[in-house]
C-alpha positions, 0 to 999 in steps of 0.5 A, spaced: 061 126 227 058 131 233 060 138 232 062 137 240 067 132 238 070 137 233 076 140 236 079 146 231 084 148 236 089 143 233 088 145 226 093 145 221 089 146 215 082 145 212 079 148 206 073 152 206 066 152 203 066 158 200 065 160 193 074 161 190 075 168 189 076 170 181 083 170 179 086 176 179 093 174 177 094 178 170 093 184 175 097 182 179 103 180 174 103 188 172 103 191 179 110 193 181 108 197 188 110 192 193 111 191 201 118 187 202 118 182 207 125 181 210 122 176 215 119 171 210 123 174 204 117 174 200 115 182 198 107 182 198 102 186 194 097 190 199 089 190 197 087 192 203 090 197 209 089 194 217 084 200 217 079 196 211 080 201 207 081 198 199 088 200 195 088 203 189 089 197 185 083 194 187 079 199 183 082 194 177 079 188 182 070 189 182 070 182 182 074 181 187 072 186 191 065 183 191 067 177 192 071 178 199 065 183 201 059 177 200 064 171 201 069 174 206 068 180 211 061 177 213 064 172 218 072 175 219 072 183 218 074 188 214 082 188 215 089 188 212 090 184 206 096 182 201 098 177 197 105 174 198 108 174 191 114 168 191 118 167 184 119 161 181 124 156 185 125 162 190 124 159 198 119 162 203 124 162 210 121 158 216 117 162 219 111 162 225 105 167 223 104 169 230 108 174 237 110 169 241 105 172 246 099 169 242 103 162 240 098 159 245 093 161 242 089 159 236 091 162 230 088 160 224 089 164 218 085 165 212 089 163 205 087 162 198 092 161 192 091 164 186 097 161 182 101 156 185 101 149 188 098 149 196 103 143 197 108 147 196 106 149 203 110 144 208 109 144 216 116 143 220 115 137 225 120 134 230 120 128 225 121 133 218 116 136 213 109 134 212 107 137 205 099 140 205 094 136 203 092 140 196 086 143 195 082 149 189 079 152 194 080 158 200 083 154 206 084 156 213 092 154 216 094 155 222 099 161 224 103 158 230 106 152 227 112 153 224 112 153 217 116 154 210 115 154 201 119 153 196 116 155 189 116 149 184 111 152 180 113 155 173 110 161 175 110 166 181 106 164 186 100 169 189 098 167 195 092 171 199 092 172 206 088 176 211 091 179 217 090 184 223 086 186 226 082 179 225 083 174 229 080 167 229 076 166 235 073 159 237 068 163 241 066 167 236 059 163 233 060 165 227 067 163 225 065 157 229 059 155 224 064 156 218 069 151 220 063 146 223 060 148 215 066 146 211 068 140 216 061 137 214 063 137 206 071 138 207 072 133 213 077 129 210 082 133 207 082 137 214 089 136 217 090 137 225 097 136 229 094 132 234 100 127 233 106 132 231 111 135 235 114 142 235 122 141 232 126 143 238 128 149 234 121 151 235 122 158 238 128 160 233 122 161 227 119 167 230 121 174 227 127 175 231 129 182 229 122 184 232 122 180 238 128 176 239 129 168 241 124 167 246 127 161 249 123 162 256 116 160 252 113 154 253 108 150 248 101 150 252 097 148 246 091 146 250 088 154 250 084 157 245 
């Protein structure tokens, strides 16, 4: 396909092709210095504080720390990174990963799970749950689309998650090259909402005690 008939404004999720991360689960089981999250009402472990700067536990991590240095940073940037920890049969709450502020903009997020299954993942749609397609690798999702997990692993699931200050921007040509490359050996298991629509309690998955219900908010999918 033509990268110009590519639109990734309406991504739902797509894997990359990047190298994985090594695992880093057996750390990550002895670690007992969590962030909660009453929000998602999944506590997280820090790896990296919004200003670049690599936690304690990562001097436990070289391979990891290498692997995001030469694989990761070069086409998002240095920032805040966690890993969402989800015990077994335990519920991520619905949630949309963004304010309502930047809903109308393309909020793909970075993603890789550790342990766990990536179709526990499901996106919440005016006709019910899809399920995320599976996947081995890093995968990019998109933040504004309302979403949940259930854990039916048999282990805690570790997921991986880049956040602020990075923002995916469609203009920027090195991000851009990135989804065009992975498109190019990944295209089949991309999945966009092109022909979803949002529940009618849309507005009702933003983190409430922090900015409210937006009920003024209208959906303009169509900026980027």
């Amino acid at each position: 396909m033509n990268k110009k008939q590519i639109d990734f404004s309406n991504l739902i999720s797509m894997p990359l092709d990047i190298p994985s991360p090594p695992d880093i689960s057996q750390v990550l089981d002895s670690e007992t210095e969590m962030v909660s999250d009453d929000y998602r009402v999944s506590p997280s472990i820090v790896l990296m504080s919004p200003e670049g700067r690599w936690m304690p536990i990562t001097d436990k991590l070289p391979e990891f720390v290498d692997w995001a240095e030469m694989h990761l940073f070069p086409w998002t940037m240095r920032s805040q990174m966690v890993v969402i920890t989800t015990p077994i049969g335990k519920a991520m709450a619905p949630h949309i990963d963004c304010a309502p502020d930047k809903f109308n903009t393309v909020q793909h997020k970075f993603r890789y799970v550790f342990r766990g299954n990536v179709t526990d993942l499901r996106w919440i749609t005016s006709n019910g749950y899809v399920v995320n397609k599976d996947t081995n690798k890093p995968y990019i999702i998109s933040g504004r689309w309302p979403h949940d997990m259930v854990n039916t692993h048999s282990e805690i699931k570790y997921t991986l998650c880049l956040g602020a200050p990075w923002e995916a921007n469609l203009n920027n040509e090195i991000y851009t090259a990135m989804l065009q490359k992975s498109y190019l050996k990944y295209g089949e298991d991309m999945m966009s909402f092109d022909d979803w629509e949002l529940p009618t309690n849309w507005r009702e998955f933003f983190n409430q005690e922090r900015y409210g219900i937006p009920y003024d908010l209208i959906a303009n999918f169509d900026q980027t």
